[in-house]
C-alpha positions in Angstrom: 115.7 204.5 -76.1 115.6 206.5 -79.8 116.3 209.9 -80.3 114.9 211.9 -83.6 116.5 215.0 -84.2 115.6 217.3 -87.1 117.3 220.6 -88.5 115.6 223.5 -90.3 117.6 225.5 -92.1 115.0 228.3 -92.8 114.7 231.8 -94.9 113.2 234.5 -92.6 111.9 236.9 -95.8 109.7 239.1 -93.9 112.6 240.3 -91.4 114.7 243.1 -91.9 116.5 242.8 -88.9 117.5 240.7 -86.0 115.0 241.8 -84.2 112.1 241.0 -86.6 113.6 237.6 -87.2 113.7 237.2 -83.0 110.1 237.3 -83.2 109.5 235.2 -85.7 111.9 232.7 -84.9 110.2 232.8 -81.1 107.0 232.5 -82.2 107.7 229.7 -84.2 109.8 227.7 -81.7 107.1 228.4 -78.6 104.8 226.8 -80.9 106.6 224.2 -81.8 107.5 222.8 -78.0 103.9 223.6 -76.5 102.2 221.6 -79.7 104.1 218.8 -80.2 106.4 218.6 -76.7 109.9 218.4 -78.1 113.2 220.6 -77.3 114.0 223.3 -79.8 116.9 225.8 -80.2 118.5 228.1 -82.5 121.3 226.3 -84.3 123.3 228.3 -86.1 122.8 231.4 -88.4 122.2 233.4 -85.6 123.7 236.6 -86.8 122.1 236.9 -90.1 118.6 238.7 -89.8 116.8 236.8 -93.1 118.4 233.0 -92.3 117.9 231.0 -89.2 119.0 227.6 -88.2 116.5 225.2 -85.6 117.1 222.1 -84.2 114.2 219.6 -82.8 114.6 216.2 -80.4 112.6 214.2 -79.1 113.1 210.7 -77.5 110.9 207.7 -77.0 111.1 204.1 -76.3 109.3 203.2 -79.5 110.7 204.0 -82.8 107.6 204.6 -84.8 106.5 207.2 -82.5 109.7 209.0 -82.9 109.2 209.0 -86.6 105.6 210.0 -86.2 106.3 213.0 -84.2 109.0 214.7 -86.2 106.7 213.9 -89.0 104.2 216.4 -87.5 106.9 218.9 -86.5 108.0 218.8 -90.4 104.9 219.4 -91.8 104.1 221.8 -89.2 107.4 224.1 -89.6 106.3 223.5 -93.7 103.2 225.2 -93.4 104.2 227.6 -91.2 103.6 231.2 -93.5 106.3 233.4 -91.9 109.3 231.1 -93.1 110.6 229.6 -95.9 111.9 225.5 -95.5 115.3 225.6 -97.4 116.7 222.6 -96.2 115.8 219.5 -93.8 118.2 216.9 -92.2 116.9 214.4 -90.0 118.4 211.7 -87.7 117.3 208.9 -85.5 119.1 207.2 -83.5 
């Protein structure tokens, strides 16, 4: 079995408040699981309304299709407009 796990560390510019980065932060992690079928969570940062941490796994028996997936997620999460990528880590294992 391989496990790839990815972390976002992400800037939340357009909040001004927890609850404005709640939204956005939802929003972004609903679309993440129901595209691309992977577990996702808040992290860390969770008490600072313009910084938020996510986490990503997903598990396979193959490798490559590991790799492949979080691929997508990454590029995905890039693109998305409400955040700003600050800094990736990624493991497989």
């Amino acid at each position: 079995m391989v496990i790839g796990s990815v972390v976002f560390i992400l800037g939340v510019e357009q909040a001004f408040s927890l609850k404005d980065k709640r939204k956005i932060i939802s929003g972004l992690k609903r679309k993440i699981s129901n595209r691309f079928n992977v577990a996702v969570s808040e992290v860390g940062s969770a008490d600072l309304w313009n910084r938020a941490e996510i986490g990503i796994v997903t598990l396979s028996s193959k490798r490559n299709h590991v790799e492949r997936q979080l691929s997508k997620v990454m590029d995905f999460v890039e693109s998305y407009p409400e955040v700003e990528v600050m800094g990736i880590s990624e493991e497989i294992f």
